[in-house]
C-alpha positions as CSV (number, residue, x, y, z in Angstrom):
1,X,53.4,-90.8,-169.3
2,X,50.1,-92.1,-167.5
3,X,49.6,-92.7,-164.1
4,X,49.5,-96.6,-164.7
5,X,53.0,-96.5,-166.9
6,X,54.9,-94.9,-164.0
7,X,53.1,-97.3,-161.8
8,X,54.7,-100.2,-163.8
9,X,58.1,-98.4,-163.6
10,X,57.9,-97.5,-160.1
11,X,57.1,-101.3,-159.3
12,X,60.2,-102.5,-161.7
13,X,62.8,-99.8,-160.2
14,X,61.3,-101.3,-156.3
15,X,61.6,-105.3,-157.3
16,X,65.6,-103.8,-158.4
17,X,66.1,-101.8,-155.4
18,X,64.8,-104.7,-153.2
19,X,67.1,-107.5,-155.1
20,X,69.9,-105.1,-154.4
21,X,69.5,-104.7,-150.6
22,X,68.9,-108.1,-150.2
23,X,71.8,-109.6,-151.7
24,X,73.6,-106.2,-149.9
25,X,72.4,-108.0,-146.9
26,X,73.5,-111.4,-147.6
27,X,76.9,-110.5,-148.1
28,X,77.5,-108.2,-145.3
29,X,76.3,-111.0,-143.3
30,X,78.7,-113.2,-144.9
31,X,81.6,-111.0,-144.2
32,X,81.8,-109.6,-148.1
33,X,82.1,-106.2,-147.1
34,X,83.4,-104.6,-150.5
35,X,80.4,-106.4,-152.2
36,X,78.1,-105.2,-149.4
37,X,79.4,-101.2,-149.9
38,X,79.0,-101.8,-154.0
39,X,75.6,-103.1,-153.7
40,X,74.8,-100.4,-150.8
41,X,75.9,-97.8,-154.0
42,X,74.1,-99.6,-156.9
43,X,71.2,-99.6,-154.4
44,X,70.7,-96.1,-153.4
45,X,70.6,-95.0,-157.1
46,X,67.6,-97.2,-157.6
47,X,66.2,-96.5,-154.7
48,X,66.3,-93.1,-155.6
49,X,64.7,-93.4,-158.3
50,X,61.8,-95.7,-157.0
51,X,61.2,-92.8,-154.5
52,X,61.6,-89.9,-156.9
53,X,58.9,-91.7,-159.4
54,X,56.3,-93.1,-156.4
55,X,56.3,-89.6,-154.7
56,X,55.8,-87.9,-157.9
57,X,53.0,-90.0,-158.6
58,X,51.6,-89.7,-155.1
59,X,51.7,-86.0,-155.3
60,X,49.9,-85.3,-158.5
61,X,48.0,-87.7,-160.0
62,X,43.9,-89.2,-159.7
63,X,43.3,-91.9,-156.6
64,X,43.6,-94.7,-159.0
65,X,46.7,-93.7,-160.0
66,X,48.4,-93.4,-156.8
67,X,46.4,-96.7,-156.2
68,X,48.1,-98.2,-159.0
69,X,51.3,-97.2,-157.2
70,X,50.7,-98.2,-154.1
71,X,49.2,-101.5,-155.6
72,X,51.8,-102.3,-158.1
73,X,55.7,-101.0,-155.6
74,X,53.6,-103.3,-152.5
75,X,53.7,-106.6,-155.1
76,X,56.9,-105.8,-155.6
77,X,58.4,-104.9,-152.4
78,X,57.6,-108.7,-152.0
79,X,58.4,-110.6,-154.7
80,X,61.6,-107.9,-155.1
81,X,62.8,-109.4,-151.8
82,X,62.2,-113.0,-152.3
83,X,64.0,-112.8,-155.9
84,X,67.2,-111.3,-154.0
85,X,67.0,-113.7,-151.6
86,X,66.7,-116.4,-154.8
87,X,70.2,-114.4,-156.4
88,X,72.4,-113.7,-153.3
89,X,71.9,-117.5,-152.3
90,X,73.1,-118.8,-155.9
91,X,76.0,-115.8,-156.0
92,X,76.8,-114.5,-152.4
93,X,79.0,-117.3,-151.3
94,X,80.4,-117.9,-147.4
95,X,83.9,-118.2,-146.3
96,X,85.2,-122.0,-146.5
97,X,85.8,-123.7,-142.8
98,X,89.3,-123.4,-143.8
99,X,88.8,-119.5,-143.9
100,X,86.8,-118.7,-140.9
101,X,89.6,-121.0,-138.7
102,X,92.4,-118.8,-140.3
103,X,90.5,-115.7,-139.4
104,X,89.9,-117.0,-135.4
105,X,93.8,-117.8,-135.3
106,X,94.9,-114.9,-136.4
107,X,92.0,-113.2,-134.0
108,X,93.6,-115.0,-131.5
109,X,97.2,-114.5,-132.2
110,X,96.5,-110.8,-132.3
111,X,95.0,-110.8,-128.9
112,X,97.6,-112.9,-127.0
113,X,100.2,-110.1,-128.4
């Protein structure tokens, strides 16, 4: 494989990895903890992978191949991001009003016992 293929790779795997942790992000914030811990999963594997290929790459190969790297998992630590951002808006929904009062009564009924 050439130094600019695992570049392209390297950048796809990142713009997955960064989708993931976004969305991961979204819906911790949102109080979706199971989806939160599956994405955190999901996540790692990619991101393991990302790392695995851009290290390798960094390790062994010419400068414009690791500038290819560098070049093409930057672009898509950015446009990775925004795209989760996109996906966990459209999928990662809140709690209704009617769920976040249930939650602060019971809170509160909890703490006055």
């Amino acid at each position: 494989m050439t130094g600019l293929e695992v570049a392209v790779i390297a950048s796809a795997t990142m713009v997955a990895t960064d989708i993931v942790s976004t969305v991961q992000i979204m819906a911790s914030a949102r109080n979706r903890g199971w989806l939160a811990g599956w994405l955190d999963t999901a996540g790692w594997l990619v991101a393991i992978t990302t790392t695995t290929l851009t290290v390798t790459a960094l390790q062994g190969s010419s400068f414009s191949e690791k500038a290819w790297v560098i070049v093409l998992v930057s672009a898509a630590n950015l446009f990775g991001t925004k795209l989760g951002q996109v996906i966990g808006t459209k999928y990662v929904k809140d709690m209704t009003v009617e769920q976040r009062l249930a939650n602060l009564e019971a809170v509160a009924l909890n703490d006055n016992h």
